[in-house]
C-alpha positions in Angstrom: 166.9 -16.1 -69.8 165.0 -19.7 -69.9 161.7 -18.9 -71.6 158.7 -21.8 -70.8 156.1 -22.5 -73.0 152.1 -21.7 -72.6 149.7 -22.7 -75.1 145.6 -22.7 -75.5 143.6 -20.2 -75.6 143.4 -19.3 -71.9 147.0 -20.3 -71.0 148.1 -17.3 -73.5 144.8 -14.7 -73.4 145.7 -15.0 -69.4 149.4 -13.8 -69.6 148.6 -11.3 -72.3 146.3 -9.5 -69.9 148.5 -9.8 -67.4 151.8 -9.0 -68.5 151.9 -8.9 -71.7 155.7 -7.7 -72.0 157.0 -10.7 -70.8 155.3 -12.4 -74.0 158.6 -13.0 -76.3 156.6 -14.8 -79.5 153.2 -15.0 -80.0 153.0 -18.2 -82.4 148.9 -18.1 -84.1 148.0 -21.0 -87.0 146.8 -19.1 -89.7 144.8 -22.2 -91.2 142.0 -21.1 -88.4 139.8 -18.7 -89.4 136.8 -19.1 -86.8 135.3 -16.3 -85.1 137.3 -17.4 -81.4 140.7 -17.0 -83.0 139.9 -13.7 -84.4 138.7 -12.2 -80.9 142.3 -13.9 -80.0 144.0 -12.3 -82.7 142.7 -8.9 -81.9 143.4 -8.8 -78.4 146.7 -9.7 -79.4 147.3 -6.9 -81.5 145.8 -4.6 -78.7 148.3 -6.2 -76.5 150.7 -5.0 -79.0 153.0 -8.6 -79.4 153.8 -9.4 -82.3 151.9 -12.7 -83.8 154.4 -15.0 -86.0 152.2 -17.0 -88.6 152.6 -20.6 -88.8 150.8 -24.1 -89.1 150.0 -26.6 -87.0 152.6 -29.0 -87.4 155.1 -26.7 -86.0 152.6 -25.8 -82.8 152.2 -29.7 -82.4 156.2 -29.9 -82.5 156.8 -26.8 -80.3 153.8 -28.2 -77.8 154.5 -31.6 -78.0 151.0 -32.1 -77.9 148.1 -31.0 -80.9 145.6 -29.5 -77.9 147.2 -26.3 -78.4 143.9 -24.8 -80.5 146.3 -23.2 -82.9 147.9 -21.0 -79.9 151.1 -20.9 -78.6 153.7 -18.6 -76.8 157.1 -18.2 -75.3 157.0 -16.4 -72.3 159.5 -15.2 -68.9 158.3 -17.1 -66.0 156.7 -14.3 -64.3 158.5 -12.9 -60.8 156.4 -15.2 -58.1 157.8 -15.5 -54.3 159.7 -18.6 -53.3 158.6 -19.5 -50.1 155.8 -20.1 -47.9 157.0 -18.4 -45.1 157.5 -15.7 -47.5 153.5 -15.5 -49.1 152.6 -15.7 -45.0 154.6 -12.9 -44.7 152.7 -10.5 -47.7 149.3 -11.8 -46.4 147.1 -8.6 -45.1 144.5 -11.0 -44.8 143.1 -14.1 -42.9 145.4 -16.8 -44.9 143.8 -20.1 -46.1 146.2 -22.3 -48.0 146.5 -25.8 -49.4 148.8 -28.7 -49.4 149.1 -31.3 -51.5 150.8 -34.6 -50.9 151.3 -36.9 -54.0 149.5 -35.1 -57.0 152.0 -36.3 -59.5 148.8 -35.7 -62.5 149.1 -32.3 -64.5 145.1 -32.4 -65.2 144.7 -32.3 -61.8 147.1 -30.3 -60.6 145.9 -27.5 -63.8 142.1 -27.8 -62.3 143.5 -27.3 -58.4 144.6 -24.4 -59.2 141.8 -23.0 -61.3 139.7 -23.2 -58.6 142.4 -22.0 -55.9 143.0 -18.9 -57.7 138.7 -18.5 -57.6 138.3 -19.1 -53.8 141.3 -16.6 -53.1 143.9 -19.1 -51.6 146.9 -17.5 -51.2 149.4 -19.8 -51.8 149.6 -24.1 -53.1 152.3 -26.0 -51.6 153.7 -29.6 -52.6 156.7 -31.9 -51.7 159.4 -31.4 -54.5 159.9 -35.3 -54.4 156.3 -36.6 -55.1 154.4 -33.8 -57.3 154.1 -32.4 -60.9 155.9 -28.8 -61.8 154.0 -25.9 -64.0 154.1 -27.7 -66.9 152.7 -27.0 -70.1 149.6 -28.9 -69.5 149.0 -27.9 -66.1 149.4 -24.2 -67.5 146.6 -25.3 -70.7 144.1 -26.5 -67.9 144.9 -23.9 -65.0 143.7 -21.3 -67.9 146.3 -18.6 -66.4 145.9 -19.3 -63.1 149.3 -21.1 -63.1 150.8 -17.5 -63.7 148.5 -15.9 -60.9 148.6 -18.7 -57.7 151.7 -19.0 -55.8 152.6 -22.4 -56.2 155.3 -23.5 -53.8 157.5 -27.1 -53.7 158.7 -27.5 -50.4 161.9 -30.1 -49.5 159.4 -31.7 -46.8 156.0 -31.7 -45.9 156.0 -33.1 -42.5 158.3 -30.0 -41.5 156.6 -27.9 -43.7 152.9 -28.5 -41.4 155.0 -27.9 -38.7 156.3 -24.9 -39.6 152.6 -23.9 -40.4 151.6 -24.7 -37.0 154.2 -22.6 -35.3 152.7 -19.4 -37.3 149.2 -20.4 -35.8 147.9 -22.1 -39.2 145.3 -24.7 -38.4 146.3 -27.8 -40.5 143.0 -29.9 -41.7 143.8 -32.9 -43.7 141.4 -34.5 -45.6 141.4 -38.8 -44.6 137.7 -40.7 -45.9 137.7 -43.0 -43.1 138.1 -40.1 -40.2 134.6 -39.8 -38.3 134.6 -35.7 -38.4 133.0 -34.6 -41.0 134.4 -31.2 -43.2 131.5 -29.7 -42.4 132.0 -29.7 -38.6 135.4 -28.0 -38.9 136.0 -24.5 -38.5 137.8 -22.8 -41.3 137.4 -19.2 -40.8 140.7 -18.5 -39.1 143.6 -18.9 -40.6 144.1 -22.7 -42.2 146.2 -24.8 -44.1 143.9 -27.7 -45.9 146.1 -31.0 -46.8 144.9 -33.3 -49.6 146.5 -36.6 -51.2 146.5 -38.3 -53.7 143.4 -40.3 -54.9 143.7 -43.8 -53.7 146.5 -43.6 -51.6 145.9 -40.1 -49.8 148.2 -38.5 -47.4 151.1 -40.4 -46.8 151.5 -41.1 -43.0 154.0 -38.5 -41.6 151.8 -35.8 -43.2 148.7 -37.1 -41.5 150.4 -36.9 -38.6 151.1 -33.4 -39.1 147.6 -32.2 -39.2 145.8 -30.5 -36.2 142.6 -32.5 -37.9 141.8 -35.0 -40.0 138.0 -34.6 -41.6 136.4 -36.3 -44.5 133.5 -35.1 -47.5 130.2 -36.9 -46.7 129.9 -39.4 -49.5 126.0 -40.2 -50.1 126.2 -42.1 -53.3 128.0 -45.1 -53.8 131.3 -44.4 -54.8 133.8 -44.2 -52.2 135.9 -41.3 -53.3 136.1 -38.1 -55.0 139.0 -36.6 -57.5 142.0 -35.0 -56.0 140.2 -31.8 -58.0 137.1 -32.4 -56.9 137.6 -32.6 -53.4 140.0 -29.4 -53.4 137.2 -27.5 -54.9 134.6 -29.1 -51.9 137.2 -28.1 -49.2 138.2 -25.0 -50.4 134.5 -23.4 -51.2 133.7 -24.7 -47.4 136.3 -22.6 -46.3 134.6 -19.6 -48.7 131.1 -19.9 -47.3 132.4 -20.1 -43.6 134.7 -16.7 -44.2 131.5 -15.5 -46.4 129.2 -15.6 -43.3 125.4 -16.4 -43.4 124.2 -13.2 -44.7 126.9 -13.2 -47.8 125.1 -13.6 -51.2 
């Protein structure tokens, strides 16, 4: 079995509350001491993992990185379904989705899908050939919302939209210098929003692919917002529209 790596304290506190079994060493620095890596340490034991003492230079070798706050673990990927047509399939709900074309950065692909997992997205799909995997990092900043969200690289995104379209999924891209604005679309039936990358957006056979094409209204002076940003924007609109007026 290949095991992957998660480390910080959310990455890790995340799987050991959710499955806590598939948590195959539990590596702690025992030069920490402070009050947040005790609470760690005693979920951990309640977990019932067994915590293998060590330093930090052999987390910063086994993370490759020294963010790892003195936490890290070797972990089964967890069981998560393949494809998209498969996650429509499970959907009991109103389904609300997001694409991504061309975000290659694992900071912003870690914070996309913190906040997709909090406005109840079902699924995050990207093109195999232009995006990041579930790497370590994007795990550290997804603070266990990597294990949670269904994230999905498709062979091609053009298809992909289309495919979306034929199961009656309203695709909105996101494109600054359309004239609709995001909050003159209607997101409360079931939608697939489309984001690129920042600077160079949705590449063009993707844009073409989208039933509409809308764009944040920008009152300051810069003229555009991070990838992670704008995800959050979109996919809250969509939250507040399914919400209703009256929802609190």
């Amino acid at each position: 079995m290949s095991l992957k790596l998660l480390y910080g304290f959310h990455a890790v506190s995340a799987r050991l509350r959710a499955a806590p079994q598939s948590v195959h060493e539990l590596l702690v620095d025992t030069t920490r001491h402070d009050a947040r890596m005790q609470q760690f340490v005693a979920r951990a034991q309640e977990s019932g993992r067994a915590i293998i003492a060590t330093d930090g230079a052999r987390l910063d070798a086994l993370a490759g990185t020294r963010r790892h706050q003195g936490v890290v673990a070797r972990v089964e990927p967890l069981d998560k379904l393949s494809t998209l047509d498969a996650v429509l399939d499970a959907i009991v709900d109103v389904p609300l989705v997001l694409g991504l074309d061309g975000v290659t950065d694992p900071h912003n692909l870690g914070a996309i899908l913190r906040t997709a997992d909090a406005a109840g997205v079902h699924a995050v799909f990207a093109p195999k050939d232009r995006a990041v995997g579930l790497t370590p990092v994007v795990a550290k900043v997804a603070s266990g919302a990597a294990d949670t969200m269904q994230y999905i690289m498709v062979t091609n995104m053009a298809r992909t939209l289309a495919a979306l379209r034929e199961r009656s999924v309203w695709v909105v891209g996101t494109a600054g210098e359309t004239p609709e604005s995001l909050y003159a679309a209607d997101l409360r039936g079931p939608t697939a929003l489309v984001l690129g990358a920042e600077g160079s957006g949705m590449r063009r056979l993707v844009r073409e692919g989208c039933d509409q094409l809308v764009h944040i209204p920008m009152a300051g002076s810069v003229e555009s917002l991070n990838v992670s940003v704008a995800a959050g924007v979109c996919l809250f609109e969509a939250v507040r529209q399914r919400l209703g007026p009256c929802a609190g």
